[in-house]
C-alpha positions as CSV (number, residue, x, y, z in Angstrom):
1,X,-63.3,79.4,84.6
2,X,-65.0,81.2,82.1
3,X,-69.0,79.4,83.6
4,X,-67.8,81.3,86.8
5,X,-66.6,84.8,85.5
6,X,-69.9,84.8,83.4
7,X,-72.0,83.8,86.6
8,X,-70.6,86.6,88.7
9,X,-71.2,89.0,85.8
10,X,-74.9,87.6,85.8
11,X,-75.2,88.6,89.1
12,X,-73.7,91.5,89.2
13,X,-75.7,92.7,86.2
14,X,-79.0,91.4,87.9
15,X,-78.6,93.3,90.9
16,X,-77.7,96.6,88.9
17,X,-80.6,95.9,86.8
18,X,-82.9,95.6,89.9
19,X,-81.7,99.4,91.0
20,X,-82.2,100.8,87.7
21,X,-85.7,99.1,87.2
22,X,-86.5,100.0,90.4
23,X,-85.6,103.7,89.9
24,X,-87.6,103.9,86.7
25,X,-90.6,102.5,88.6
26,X,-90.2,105.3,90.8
27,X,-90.6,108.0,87.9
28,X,-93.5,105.9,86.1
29,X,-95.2,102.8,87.1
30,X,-94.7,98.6,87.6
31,X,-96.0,97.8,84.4
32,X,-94.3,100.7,82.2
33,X,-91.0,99.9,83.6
34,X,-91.4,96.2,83.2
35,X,-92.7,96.6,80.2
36,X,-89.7,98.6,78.7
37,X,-87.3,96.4,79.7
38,X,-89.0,93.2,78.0
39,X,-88.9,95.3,74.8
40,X,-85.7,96.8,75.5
41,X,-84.5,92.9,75.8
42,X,-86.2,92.3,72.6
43,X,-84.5,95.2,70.5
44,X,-81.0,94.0,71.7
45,X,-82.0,90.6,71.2
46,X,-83.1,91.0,67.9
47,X,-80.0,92.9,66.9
48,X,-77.8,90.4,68.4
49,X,-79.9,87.9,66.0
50,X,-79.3,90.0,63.2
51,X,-75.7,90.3,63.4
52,X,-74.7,86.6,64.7
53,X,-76.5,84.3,63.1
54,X,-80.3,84.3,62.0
55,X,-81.1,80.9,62.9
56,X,-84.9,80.2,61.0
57,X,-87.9,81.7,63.2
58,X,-89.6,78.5,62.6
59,X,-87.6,76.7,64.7
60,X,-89.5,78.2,67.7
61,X,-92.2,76.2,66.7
62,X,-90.6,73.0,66.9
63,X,-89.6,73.6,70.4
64,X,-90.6,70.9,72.4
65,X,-92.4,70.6,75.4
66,X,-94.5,74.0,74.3
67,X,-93.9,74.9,78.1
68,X,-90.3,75.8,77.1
69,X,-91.4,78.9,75.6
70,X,-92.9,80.4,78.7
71,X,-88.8,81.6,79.6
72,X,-89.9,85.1,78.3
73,X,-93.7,85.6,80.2
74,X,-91.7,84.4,83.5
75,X,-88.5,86.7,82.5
76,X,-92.0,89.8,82.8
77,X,-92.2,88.2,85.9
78,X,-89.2,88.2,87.1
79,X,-88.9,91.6,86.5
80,X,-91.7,93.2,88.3
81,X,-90.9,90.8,91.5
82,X,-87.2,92.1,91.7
83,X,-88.6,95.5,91.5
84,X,-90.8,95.0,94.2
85,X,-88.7,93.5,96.6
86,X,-86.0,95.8,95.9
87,X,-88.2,98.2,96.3
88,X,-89.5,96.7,99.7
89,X,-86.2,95.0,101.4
90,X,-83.5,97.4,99.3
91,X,-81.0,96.0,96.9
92,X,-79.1,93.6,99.0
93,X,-81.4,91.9,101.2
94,X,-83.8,91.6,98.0
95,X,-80.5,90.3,95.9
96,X,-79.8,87.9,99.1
97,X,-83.4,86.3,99.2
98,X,-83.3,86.0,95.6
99,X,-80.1,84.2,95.3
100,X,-81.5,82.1,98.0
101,X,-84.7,81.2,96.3
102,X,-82.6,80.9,92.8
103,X,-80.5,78.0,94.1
104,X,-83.6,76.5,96.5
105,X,-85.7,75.9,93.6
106,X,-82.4,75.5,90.8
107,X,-81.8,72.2,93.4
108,X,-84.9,70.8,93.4
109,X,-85.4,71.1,89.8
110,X,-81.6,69.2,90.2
111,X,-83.0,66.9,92.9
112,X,-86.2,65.7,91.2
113,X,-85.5,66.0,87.7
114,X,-87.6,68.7,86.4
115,X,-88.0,70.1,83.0
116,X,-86.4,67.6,81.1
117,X,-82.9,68.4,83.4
118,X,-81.2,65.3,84.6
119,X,-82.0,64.0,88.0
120,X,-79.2,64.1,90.8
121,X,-79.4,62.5,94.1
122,X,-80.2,63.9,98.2
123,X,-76.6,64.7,99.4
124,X,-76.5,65.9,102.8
125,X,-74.0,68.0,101.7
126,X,-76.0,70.4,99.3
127,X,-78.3,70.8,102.1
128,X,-75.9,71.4,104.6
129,X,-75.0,74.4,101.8
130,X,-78.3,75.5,101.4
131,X,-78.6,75.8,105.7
132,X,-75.0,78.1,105.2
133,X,-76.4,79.8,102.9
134,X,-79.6,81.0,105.4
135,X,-77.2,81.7,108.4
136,X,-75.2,83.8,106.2
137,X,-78.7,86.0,105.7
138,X,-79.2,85.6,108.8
139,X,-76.0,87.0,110.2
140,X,-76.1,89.8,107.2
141,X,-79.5,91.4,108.7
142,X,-78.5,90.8,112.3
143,X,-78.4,94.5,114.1
């Protein structure tokens, strides 16, 4: 229970996030507004490291693949693509496609084992969800 209350909170927060970012890209530009939340995420991160634990830097470096440490130069990207299609589409067709390519690609990392995550078979029936999941778009822009 508590997975699926802190997924919806995700999601929520994501979409919310999107708007403000969005706004603030309005005022300034892509790259400011991207920027400050990366180092906005840093200073909370690094306060949360501060107070909870302080694991040893080091152990960044023993991370292994190297890949693995890309998470934060794709979280830039993240950013500046939600903004744009927010920007472009509005907040919930943008938050739709995104959800939509979120669980696309989170199934074939699934379905062919990507990324050191453990391999799950073809079921007819997670496709069958990921078809639902397109007619529900679909039917949500149909005027």
């Amino acid at each position: 229970m508590a997975g699926i209350l802190t997924a919806l909170l995700s999601g929520a927060l994501m979409s919310i996030q999107g708007v403000f970012n969005t706004e603030v890209t309005k005022q300034t530009s892509t790259w400011l507004a991207a920027g400050w939340v990366q180092i906005s995420a840093f200073a909370v991160c690094l306060a949360a490291w501060c107070i909870t634990g302080r694991e040893p830097i080091g152990d960044l470096f023993r991370v292994k693949p190297w890949y693995l440490l890309l998470g934060g130069a794709i979280g830039a990207f993240i950013t500046i693509t939600v903004i744009w299609s927010m920007a472009g589409l509005g907040p919930a067709k943008a938050a739709m496609l995104i959800v939509i390519s979120q669980l696309a690609a989170a199934w074939l990392i699934e379905l062919f084992g990507l990324f050191g995550m453990e391999k799950t078979d073809f079921t007819v029936r997670k496709l069958l969800g990921m078809a639902v999941a397109v007619v529900g778009i679909v039917v949500f822009q149909w005027e």
